[in-house]
N, C-alpha and C positions, 0 to 999 in steps of 0.2 A: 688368394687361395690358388693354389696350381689343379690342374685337369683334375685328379684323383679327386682330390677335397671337393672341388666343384659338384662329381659326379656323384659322390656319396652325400653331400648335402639336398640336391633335387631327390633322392631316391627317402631321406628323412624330414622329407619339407610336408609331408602329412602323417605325422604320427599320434595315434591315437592311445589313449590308456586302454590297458588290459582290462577292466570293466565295461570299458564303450568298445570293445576293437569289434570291428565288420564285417561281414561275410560278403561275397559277391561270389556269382557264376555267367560262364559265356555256355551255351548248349548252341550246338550246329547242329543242321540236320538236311539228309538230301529229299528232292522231292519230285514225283514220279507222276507223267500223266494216265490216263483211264488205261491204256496200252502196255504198260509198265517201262516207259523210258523216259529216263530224267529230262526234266521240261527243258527247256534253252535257255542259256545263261542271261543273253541279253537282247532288248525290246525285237521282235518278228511278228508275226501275222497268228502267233499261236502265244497262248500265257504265260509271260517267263520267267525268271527267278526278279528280275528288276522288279517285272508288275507286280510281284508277289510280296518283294519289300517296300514297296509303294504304297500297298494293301495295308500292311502291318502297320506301318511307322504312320499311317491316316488312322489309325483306329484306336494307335498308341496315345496320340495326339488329341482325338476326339472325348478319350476318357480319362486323359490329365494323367497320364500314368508315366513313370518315367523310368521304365524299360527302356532299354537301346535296342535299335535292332540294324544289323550291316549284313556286304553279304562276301563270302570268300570268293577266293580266284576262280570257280569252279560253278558258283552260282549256288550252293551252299547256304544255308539264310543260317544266321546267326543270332538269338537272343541272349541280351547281355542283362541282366537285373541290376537292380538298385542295389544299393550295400545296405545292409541292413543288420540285428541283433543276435537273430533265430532261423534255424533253418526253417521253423513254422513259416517264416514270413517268407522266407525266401520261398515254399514250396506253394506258398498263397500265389502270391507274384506268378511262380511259373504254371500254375493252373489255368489261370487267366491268360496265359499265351497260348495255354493249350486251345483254349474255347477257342481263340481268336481263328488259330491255325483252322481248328476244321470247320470252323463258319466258313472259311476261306476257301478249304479243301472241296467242300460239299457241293458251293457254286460252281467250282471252276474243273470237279472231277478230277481234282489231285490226292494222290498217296502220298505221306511220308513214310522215309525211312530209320530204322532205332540201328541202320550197322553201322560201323567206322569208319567199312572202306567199302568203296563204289564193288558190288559184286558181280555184277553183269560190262561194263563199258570198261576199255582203255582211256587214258588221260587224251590221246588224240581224237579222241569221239567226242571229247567233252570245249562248246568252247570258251574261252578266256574272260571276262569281265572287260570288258572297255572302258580299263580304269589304266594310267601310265607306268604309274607304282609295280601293277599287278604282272605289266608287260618287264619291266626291266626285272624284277627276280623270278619270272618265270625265264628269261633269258639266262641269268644269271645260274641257275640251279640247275639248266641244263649241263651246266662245263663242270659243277663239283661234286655230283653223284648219280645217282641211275637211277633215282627215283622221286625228284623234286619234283615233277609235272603228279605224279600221285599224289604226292604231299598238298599239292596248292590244289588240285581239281576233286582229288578224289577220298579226300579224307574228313572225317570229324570227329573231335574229340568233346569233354565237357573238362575247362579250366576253373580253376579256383583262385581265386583270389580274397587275401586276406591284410588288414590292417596290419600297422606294423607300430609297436611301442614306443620302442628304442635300436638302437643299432645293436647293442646284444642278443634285445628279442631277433629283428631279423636274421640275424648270424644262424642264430638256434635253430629257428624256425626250418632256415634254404637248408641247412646241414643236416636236420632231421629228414627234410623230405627229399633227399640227395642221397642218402642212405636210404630208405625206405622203398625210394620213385622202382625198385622192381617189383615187388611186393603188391603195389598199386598196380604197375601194368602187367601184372596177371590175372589180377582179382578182379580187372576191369576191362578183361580184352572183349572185344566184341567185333570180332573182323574174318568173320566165316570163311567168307569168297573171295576170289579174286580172277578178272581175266574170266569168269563165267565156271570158276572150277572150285571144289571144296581145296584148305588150304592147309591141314591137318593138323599138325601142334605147332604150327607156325604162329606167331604173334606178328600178324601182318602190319598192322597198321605203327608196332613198335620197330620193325623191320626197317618200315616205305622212312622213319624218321632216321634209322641210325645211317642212312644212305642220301642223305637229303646235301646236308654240307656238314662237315665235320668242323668245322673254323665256328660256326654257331649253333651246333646242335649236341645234343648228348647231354651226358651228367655233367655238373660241376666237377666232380673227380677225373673229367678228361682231360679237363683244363688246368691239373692237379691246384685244384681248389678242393682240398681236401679236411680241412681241421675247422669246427666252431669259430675261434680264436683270429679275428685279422680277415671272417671271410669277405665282409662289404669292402674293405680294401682290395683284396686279391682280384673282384667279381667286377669293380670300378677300373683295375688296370688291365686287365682280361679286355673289358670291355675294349678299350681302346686298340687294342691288337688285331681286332675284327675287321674283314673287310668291307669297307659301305656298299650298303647294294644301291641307296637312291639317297640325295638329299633336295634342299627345297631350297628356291633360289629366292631372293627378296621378294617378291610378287605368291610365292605360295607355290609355284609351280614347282612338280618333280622333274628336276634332272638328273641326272650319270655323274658318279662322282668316281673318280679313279684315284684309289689308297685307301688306309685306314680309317675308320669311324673317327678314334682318337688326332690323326689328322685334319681330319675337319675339322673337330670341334678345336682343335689348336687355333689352325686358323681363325677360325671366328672370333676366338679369347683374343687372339692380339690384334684383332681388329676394332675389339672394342663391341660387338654384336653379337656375343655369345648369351644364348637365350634359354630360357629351363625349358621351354618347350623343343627347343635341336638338340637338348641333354634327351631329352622324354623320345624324339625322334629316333636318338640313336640306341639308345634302350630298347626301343619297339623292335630294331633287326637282330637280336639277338634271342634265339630260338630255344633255349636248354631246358631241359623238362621243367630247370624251377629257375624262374630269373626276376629281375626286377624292376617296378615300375614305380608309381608312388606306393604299391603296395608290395608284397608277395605272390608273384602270380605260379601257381604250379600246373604242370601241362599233361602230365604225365598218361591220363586215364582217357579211355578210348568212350567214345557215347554209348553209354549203356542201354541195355533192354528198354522199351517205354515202362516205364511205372517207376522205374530206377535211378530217375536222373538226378535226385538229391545225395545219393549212395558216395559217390567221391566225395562231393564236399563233408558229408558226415564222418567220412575216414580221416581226413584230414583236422576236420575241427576237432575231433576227438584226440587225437595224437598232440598238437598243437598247442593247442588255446586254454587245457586244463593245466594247472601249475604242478600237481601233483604228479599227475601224470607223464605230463612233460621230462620229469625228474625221475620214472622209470624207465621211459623212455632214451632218455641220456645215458642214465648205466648200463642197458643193454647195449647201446651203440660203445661204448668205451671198450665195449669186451674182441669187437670185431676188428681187425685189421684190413691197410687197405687191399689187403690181395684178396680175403673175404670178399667186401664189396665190390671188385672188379669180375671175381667168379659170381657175384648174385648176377649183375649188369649181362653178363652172360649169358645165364638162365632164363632171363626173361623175356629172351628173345625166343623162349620155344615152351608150350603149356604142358608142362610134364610136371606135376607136383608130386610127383615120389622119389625124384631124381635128389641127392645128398645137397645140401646148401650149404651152410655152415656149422663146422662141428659134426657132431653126430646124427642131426638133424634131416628130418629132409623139407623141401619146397612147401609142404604143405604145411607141417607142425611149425615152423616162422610164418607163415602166412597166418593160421589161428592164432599164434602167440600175439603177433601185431593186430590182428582185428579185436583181439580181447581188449586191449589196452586199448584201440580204439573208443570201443563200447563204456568200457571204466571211467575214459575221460568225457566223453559224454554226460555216462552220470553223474560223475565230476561238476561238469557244468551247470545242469539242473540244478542241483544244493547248491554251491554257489551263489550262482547267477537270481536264480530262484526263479527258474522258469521251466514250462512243460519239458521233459524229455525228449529228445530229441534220439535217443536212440534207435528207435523202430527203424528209421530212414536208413542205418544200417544194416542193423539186426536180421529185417527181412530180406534185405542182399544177400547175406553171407549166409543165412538158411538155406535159401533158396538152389547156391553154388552146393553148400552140403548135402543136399537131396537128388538138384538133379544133373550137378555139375557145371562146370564153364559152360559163359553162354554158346559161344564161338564152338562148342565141342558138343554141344547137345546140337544146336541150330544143325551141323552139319553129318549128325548123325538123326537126324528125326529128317532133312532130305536124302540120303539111302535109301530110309524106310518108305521115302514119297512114291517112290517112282515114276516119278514125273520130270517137267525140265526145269530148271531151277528159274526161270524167269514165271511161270507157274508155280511152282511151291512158293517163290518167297510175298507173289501176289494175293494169293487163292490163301496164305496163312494171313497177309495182312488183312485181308478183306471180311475173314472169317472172328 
């Protein structure tokens, strides 16, 4: 098999039927001591993101449960769930992190956070993980945009990830949520502050990414991987045109690799020691809102409000995973051109949903059309599947925007009304 084939074989080497396919989510969150300042990334004389993952992953451990838990460049703790059937189970799962968290919070007089981006500290206030990896792309992301040290210290999102069928399902799946990934990062922005200041209709934390590296971030459509048809091929040689930021030398260790992804992994093939797990490697530096692993992982949605953190994955399984829906899904997108799509990609970078989208349309009646079809294919799934509904995990999101608007947009209109300083409002509300 030559590179391509290689790469697309590792990306279908777990494919599961559309009756068993899985759900998975990663939820990050920042975490603040009794003073309201993010605890320290790594081990000091005060409790810090390390002990805190130490904490977790013993507790994980202790009750046979097999959550993952890591932590970002930034000191960010990260919970990764099992894959699983039903968002029931999946929201089972993340309850039980929850307790863990504030059995944890309670001893140690720590706050977490529900926003996306760090709203009080600069990325240099914050410091680094004393991990190698984490030093070479934060080096790295300084020279491609103006705002990777955000990205790695000062951001959270919650990812999705989903089983993959076949390589048609795949195809369908990246190309619907490729189209759609604006849509999500409005309906999910949650990135109030920044620098200690409200941030208006800015979508920050979709901002801090379109400036991160452009060589592995953005839509698929920047990488004009733009059609259904040929996409796991297009997404495999894409892949290879990327720059490596790090790879791992016989022993495990990360070194500095200078050239392309796709060059490496050449070398390796004609070495004779080319491995699924340096295909998975180089899969992992590739950043796009929706890209690929052994599954479908999509990035796009910022960490939502606390109560809300199954809400993406429900937008997504809803569009996705129902067949019928899927297939309305699809005739809406046939109608769109790509200069549509490059004008939504546009849009999303700023929360104004009365502004015109496509067609005659504006921001907001495309955003209800797609969370309808959301909900549909939910229900969808219920009859099917023959299992509880899982739509509320929606439902109540998208209520909740109808009543009382984006979160990002109320947050930082309900502190105006605080009059206070925002390291106080955003404490004195969590504490409350």
């Amino acid at each position: 098999m030559n590179l391509t084939e290689i790469i697309k074989s590792v990306i279908l080497s777990n494919l599961h039927s559309e009756e068993n396919r899985r759900i998975g989510i990663e939820v990050e969150c920042f975490f603040y001591n009794n003073t309201g300042v993010r605890i320290p990334t790594n081990p000091c004389n005060e409790f810090s993101a390390v002990d805190l993952l130490e904490e977790m992953k013993r507790r994980s451990k202790h009750n046979n449960v097999s959550s993952g838990y890591s932590l970002e460049p930034g000191g960010q703790l990260e919970w990764a769930s099992p894959p699983v059937k039903t968002l029931h189970e999946l929201n089972h799962h993340f309850q039980t992190h929850l307790r863990w968290v504030k059995a944890v919070c309670d001893e140690h007089g720590l706050s977490q956070s529900d926003l996306a981006i760090e709203p009080l500290c600069s990325p240099e206030e914050i410091e680094l993980i004393d991990m190698k990896k984490y030093h070479v792309m934060h080096n790295r992301f300084l020279s491609t945009g103006k705002h990777g040290a955000w990205m790695m210290k000062n951001t959270t999102s919650v990812q999705v990830n989903l089983d993959i069928s076949s390589e048609a399902d795949a195809e369908e799946m990246a190309y619907i949520s490729d189209c759609l990934q604006p849509f999500c990062a409005v309906l999910f922005a949650n990135s109030p502050f920044m620098n200690s200041q409200p941030v208006g209709l800015k979508n920050t934390r979709a901002d801090v990414w379109s400036d991160t590296d452009k060589s592995r971030c953005g839509n698929l459509l920047d990488h004009e991987i733009s059609k259904p048809e040929g996409l796991l091929n297009k997404f495999s040689v894409y892949l290879q045109n990327v720059p490596t930021i790090f790879v791992k030398d016989g022993s495990g260790k990360t070194i500095n690799y200078e050239g392309t992804l796709g060059k490496w992994l050449q070398e390796k093939k004609k070495s004779g020691i080319l491995t699924h797990q340096d295909v998975l490697l180089a899969l992992h530096q590739v950043f796009t809102h929706v890209r690929f692993k052994t599954v479908i992982e999509i990035r796009g949605a910022d960490r939502p409000p606390v109560g809300f953190e199954m809400a993406p994955a429900a937008f997504w399984l809803g569009l996705l995973t129902a067949k019928k829906t899927r297939t309305q899904v699809m005739a809406l997108l046939k109608k769109w051109t790509v200069e549509d799509r490059k004008k939504l990609h546009k849009l999303a970078s700023r929360l104004d949903l009365n502004i015109n989208a496509i067609g005659n349309i504006s921001f907001k009646q495309g955003l209800d059309q797609v969370c309808d079809l959301a909900m549909s294919g939910l229900d969808e799934r219920s009859e099917t599947l023959h299992i509880k509904n899982e739509r509320s995990l929606l439902e109540d999101y998208v209520n909740e925007i109808n009543t009382h608007g984006l979160p990002s947009l109320r947050r930082q209109k309900d502190f105006a009304e605080s009059r206070v300083s925002l390291r106080e409002f955003l404490f004195r509300t969590r504490r409350d």
